[in-house]
Backbone atoms as SQL, in Angstrom:
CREATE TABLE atoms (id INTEGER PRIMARY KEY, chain TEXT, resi INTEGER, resn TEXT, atom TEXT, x REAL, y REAL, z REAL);
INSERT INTO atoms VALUES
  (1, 'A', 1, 'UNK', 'N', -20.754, -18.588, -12.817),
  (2, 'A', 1, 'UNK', 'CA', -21.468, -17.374, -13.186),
  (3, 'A', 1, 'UNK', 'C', -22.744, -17.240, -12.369),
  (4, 'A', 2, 'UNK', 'N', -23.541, -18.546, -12.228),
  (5, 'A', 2, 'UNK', 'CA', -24.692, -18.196, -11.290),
  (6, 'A', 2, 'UNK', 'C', -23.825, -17.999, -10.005),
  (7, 'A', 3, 'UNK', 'N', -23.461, -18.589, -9.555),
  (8, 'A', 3, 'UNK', 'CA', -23.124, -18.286, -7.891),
  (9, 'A', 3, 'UNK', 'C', -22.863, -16.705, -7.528),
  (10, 'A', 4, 'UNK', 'N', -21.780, -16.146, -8.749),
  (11, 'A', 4, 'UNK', 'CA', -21.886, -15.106, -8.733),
  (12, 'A', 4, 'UNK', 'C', -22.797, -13.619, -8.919),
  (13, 'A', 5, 'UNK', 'N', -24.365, -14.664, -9.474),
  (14, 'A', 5, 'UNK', 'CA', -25.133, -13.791, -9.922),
  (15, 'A', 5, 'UNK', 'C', -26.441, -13.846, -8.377),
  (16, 'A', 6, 'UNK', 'N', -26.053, -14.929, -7.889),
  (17, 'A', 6, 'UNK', 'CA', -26.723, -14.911, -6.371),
  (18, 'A', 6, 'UNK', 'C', -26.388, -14.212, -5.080),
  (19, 'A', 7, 'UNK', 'N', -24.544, -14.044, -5.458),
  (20, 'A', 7, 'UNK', 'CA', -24.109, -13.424, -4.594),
  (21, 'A', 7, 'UNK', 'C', -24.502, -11.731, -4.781),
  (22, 'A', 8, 'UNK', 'N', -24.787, -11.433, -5.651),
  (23, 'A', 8, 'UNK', 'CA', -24.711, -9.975, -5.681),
  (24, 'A', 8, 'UNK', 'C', -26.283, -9.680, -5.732),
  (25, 'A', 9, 'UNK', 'N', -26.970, -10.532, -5.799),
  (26, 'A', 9, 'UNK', 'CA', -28.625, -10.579, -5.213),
  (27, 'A', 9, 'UNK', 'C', -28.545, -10.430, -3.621),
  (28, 'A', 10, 'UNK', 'N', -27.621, -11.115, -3.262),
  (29, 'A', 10, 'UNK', 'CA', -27.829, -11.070, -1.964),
  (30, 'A', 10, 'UNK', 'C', -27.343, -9.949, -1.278),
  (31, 'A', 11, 'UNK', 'N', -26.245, -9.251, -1.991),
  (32, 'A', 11, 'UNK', 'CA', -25.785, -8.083, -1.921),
  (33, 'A', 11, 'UNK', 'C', -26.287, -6.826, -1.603),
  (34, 'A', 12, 'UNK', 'N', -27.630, -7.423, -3.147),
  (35, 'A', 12, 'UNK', 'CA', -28.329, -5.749, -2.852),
  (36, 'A', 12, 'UNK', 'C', -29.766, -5.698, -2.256),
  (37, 'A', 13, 'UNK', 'N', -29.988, -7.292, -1.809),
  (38, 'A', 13, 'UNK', 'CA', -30.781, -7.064, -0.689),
  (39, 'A', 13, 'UNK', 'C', -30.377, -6.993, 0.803),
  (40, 'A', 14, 'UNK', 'N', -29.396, -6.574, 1.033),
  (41, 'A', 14, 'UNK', 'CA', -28.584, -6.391, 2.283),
  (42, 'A', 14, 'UNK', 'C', -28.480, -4.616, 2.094),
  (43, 'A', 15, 'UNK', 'N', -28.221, -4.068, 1.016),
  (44, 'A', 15, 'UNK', 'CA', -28.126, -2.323, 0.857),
  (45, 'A', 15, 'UNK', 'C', -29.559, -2.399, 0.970),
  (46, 'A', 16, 'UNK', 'N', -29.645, -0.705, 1.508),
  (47, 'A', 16, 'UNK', 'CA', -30.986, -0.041, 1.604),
  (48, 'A', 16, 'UNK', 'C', -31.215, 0.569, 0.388),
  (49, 'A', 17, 'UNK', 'N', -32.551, 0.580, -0.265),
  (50, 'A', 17, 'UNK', 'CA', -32.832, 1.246, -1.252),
  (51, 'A', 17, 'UNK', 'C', -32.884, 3.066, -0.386),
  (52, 'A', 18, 'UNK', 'N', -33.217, 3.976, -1.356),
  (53, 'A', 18, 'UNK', 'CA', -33.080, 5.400, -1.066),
  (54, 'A', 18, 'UNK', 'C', -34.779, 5.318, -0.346),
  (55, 'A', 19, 'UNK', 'N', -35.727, 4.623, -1.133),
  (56, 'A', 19, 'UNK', 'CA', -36.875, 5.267, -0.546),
  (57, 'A', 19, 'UNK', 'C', -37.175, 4.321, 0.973),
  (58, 'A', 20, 'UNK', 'N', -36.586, 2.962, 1.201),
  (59, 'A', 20, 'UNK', 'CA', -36.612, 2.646, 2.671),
  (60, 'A', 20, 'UNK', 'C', -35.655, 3.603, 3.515),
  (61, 'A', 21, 'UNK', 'N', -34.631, 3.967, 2.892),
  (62, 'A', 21, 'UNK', 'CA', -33.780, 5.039, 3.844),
  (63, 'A', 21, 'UNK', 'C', -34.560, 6.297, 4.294),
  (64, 'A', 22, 'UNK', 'N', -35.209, 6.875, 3.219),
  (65, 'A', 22, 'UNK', 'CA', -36.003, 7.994, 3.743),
  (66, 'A', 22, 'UNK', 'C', -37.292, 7.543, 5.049),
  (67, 'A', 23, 'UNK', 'N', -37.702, 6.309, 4.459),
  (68, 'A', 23, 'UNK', 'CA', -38.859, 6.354, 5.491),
  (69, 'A', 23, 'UNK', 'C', -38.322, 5.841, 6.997),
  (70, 'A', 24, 'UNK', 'N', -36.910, 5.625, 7.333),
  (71, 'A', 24, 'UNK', 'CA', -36.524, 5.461, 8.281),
  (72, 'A', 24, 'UNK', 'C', -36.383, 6.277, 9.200),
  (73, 'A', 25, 'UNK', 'N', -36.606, 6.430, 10.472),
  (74, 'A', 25, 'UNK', 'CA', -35.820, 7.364, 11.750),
  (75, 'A', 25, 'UNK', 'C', -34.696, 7.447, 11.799),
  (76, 'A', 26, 'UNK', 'N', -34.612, 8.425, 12.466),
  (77, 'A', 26, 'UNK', 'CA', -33.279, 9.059, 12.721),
  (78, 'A', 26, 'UNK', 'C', -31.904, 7.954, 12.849),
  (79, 'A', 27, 'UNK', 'N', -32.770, 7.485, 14.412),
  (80, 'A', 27, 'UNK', 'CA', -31.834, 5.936, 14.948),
  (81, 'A', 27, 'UNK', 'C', -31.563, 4.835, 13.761),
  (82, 'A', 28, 'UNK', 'N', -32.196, 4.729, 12.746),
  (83, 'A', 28, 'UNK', 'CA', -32.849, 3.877, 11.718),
  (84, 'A', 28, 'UNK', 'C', -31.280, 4.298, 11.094),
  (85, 'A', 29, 'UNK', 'N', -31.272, 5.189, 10.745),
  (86, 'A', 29, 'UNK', 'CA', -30.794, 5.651, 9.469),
  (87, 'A', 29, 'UNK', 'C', -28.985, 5.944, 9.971),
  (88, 'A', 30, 'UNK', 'N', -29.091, 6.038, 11.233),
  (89, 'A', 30, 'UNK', 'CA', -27.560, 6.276, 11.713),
  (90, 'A', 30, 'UNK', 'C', -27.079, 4.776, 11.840),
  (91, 'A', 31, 'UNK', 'N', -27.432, 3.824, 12.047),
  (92, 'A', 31, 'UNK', 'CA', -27.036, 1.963, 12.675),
  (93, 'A', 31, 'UNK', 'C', -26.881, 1.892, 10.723),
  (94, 'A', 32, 'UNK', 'N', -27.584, 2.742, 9.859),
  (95, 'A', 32, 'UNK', 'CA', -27.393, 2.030, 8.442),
  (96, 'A', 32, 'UNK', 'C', -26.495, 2.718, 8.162),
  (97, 'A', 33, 'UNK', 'N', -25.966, 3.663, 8.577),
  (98, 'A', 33, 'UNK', 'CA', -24.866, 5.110, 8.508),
  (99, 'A', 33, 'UNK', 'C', -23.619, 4.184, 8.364),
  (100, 'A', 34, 'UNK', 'N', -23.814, 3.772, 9.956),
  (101, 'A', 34, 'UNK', 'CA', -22.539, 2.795, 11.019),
  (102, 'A', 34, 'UNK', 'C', -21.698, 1.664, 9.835),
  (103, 'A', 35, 'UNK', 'N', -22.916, 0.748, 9.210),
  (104, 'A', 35, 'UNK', 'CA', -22.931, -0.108, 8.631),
  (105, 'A', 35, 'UNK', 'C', -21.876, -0.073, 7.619),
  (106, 'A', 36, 'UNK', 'N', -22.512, 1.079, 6.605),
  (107, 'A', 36, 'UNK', 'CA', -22.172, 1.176, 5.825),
  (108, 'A', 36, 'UNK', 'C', -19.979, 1.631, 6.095),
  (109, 'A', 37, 'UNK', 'N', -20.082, 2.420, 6.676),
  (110, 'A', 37, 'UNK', 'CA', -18.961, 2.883, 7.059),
  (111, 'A', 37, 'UNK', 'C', -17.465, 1.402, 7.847),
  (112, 'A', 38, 'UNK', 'N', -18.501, 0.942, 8.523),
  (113, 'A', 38, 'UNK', 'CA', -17.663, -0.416, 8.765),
  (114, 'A', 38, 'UNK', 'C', -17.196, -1.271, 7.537),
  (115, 'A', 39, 'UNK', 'N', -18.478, -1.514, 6.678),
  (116, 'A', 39, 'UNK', 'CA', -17.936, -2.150, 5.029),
  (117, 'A', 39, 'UNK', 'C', -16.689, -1.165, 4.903),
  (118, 'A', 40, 'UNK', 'N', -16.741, -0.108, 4.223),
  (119, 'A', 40, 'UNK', 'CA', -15.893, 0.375, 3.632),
  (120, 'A', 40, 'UNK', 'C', -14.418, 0.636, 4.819),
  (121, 'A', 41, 'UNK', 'N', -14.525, 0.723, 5.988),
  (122, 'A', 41, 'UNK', 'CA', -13.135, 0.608, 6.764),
  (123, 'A', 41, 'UNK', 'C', -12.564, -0.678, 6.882),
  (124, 'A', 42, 'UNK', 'N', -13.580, -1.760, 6.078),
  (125, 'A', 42, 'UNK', 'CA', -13.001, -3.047, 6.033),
  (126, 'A', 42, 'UNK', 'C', -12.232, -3.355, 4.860),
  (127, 'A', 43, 'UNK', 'N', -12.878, -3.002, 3.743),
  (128, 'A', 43, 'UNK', 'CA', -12.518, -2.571, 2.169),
  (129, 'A', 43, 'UNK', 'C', -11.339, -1.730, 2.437),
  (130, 'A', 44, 'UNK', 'N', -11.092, -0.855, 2.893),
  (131, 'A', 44, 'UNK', 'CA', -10.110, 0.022, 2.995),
  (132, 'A', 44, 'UNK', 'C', -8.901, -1.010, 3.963),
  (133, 'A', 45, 'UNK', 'N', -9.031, -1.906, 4.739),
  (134, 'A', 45, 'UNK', 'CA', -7.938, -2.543, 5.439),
  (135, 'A', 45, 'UNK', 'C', -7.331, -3.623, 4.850),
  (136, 'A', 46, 'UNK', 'N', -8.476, -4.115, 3.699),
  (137, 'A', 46, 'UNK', 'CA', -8.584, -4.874, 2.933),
  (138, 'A', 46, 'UNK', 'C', -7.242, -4.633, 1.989),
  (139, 'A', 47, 'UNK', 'N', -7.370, -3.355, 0.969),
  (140, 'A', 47, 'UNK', 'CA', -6.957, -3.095, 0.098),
  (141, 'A', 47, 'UNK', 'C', -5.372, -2.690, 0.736),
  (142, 'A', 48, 'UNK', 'N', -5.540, -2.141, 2.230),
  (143, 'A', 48, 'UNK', 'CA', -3.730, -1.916, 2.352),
  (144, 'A', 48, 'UNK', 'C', -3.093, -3.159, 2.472),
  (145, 'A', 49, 'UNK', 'N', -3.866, -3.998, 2.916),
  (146, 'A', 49, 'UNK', 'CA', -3.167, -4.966, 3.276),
  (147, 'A', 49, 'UNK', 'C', -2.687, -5.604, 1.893),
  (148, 'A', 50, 'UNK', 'N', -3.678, -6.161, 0.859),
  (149, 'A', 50, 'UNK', 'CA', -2.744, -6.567, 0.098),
  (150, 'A', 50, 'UNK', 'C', -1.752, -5.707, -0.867),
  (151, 'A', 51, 'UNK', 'N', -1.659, -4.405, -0.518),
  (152, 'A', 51, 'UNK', 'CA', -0.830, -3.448, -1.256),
  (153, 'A', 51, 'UNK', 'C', 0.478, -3.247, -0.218),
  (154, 'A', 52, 'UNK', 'N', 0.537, -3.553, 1.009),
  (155, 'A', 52, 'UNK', 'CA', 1.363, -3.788, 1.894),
  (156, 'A', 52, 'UNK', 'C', 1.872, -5.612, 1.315),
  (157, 'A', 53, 'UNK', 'N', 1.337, -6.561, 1.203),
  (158, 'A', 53, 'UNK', 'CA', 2.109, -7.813, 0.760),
  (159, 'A', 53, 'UNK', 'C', 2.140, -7.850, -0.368),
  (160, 'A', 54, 'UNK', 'N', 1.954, -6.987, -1.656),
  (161, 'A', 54, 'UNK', 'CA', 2.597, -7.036, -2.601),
  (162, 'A', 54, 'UNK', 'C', 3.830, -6.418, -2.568),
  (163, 'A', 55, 'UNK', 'N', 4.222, -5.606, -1.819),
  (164, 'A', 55, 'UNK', 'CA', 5.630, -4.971, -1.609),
  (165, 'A', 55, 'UNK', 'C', 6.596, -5.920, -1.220),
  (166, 'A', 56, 'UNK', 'N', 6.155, -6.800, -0.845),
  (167, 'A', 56, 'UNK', 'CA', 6.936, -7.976, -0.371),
  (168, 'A', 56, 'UNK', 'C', 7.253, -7.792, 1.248),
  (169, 'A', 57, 'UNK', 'N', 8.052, -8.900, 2.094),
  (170, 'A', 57, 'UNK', 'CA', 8.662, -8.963, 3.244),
  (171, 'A', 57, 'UNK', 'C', 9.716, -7.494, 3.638),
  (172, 'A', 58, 'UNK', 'N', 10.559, -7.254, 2.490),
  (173, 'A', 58, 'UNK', 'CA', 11.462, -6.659, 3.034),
  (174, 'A', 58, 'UNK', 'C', 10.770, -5.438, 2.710),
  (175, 'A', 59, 'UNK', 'N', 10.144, -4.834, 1.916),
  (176, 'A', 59, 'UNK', 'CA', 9.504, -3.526, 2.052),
  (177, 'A', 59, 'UNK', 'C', 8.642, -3.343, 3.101),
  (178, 'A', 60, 'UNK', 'N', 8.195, -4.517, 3.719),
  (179, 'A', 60, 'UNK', 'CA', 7.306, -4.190, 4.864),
  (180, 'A', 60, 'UNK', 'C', 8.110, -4.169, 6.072),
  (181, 'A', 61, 'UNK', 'N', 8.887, -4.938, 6.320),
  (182, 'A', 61, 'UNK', 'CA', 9.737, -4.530, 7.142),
  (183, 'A', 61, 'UNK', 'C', 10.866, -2.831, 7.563),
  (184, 'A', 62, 'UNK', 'N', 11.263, -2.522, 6.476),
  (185, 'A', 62, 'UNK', 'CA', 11.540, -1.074, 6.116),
  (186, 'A', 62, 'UNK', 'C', 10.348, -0.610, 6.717),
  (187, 'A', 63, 'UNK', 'N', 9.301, -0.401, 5.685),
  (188, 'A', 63, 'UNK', 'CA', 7.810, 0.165, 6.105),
  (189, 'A', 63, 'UNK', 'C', 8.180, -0.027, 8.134),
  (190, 'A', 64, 'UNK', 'N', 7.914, -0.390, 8.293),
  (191, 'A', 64, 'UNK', 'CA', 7.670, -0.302, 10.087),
  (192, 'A', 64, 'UNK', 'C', 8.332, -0.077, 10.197),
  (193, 'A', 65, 'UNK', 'N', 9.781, -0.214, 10.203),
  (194, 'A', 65, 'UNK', 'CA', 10.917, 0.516, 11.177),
  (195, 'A', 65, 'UNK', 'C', 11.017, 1.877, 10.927),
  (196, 'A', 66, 'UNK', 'N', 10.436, 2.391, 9.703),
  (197, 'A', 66, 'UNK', 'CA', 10.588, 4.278, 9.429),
  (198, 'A', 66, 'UNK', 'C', 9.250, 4.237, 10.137),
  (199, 'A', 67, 'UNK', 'N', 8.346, 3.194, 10.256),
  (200, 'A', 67, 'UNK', 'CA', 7.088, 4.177, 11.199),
  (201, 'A', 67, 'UNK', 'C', 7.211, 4.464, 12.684),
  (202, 'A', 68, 'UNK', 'N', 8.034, 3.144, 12.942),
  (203, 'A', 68, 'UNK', 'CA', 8.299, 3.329, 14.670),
  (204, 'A', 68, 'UNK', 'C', 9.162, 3.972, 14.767),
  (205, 'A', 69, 'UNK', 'N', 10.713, 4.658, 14.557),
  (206, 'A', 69, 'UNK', 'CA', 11.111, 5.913, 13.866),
  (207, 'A', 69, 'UNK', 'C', 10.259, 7.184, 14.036),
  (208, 'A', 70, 'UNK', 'N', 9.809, 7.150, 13.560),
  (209, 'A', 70, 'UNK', 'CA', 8.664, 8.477, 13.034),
  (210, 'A', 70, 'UNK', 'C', 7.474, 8.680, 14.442),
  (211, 'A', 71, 'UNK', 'N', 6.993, 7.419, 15.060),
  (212, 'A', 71, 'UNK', 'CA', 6.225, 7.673, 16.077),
  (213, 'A', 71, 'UNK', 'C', 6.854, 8.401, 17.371),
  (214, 'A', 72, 'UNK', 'N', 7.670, 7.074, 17.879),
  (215, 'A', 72, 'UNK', 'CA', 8.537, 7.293, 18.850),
  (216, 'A', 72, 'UNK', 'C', 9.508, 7.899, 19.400);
C-alpha cells in the first residue's frame, strides 16, 4: 500500500499543475502538450495489445490476415 502511495506521489509530481501550465510559454506548454500525448499513445498501445492477447493466438492470427487482405 505504501509503495503504491509513493508511486502516485511521484506521479503527480511529474503532471503539471494548471497554474505552472499557465505561467509557461508557448514552447513550454507545447513539449508538455507532446508529453502528455505520448503517455496516452502509450496507454492506448498498451490497452490494444492486451485486448489483442486476450483474444488468444488464433484470433490474432485471423485478425492480420483480414488486415493484410484489406490493405493490399
Amino acid at each position: 500500500m505504501e509503495a503504491e502511495h509513493t508511486i502516485n506521489m511521484k506521479t503527480e509530481e511529474k503532471r503539471t499543475s494548471l497554474e505552472k501550465y499557465l505561467l509557461m510559454s508557448e514552447q513550454e506548454k507545447d513539449a508538455e502538450i507532446q508529453r502528455a500525448v505520448s503517455r496516452l499513445q502509450k496507454r492506448i498501445q498498451e490497452i490494444l495489445y492486451l485486448l489483442e492477447a486476450e483474444k488468444g493466438p488464433a484470433a490474432t492470427k485471423r485478425d492480420y490476415l483480414e488486415k493484410k487482405d484489406t490493405v493490399g
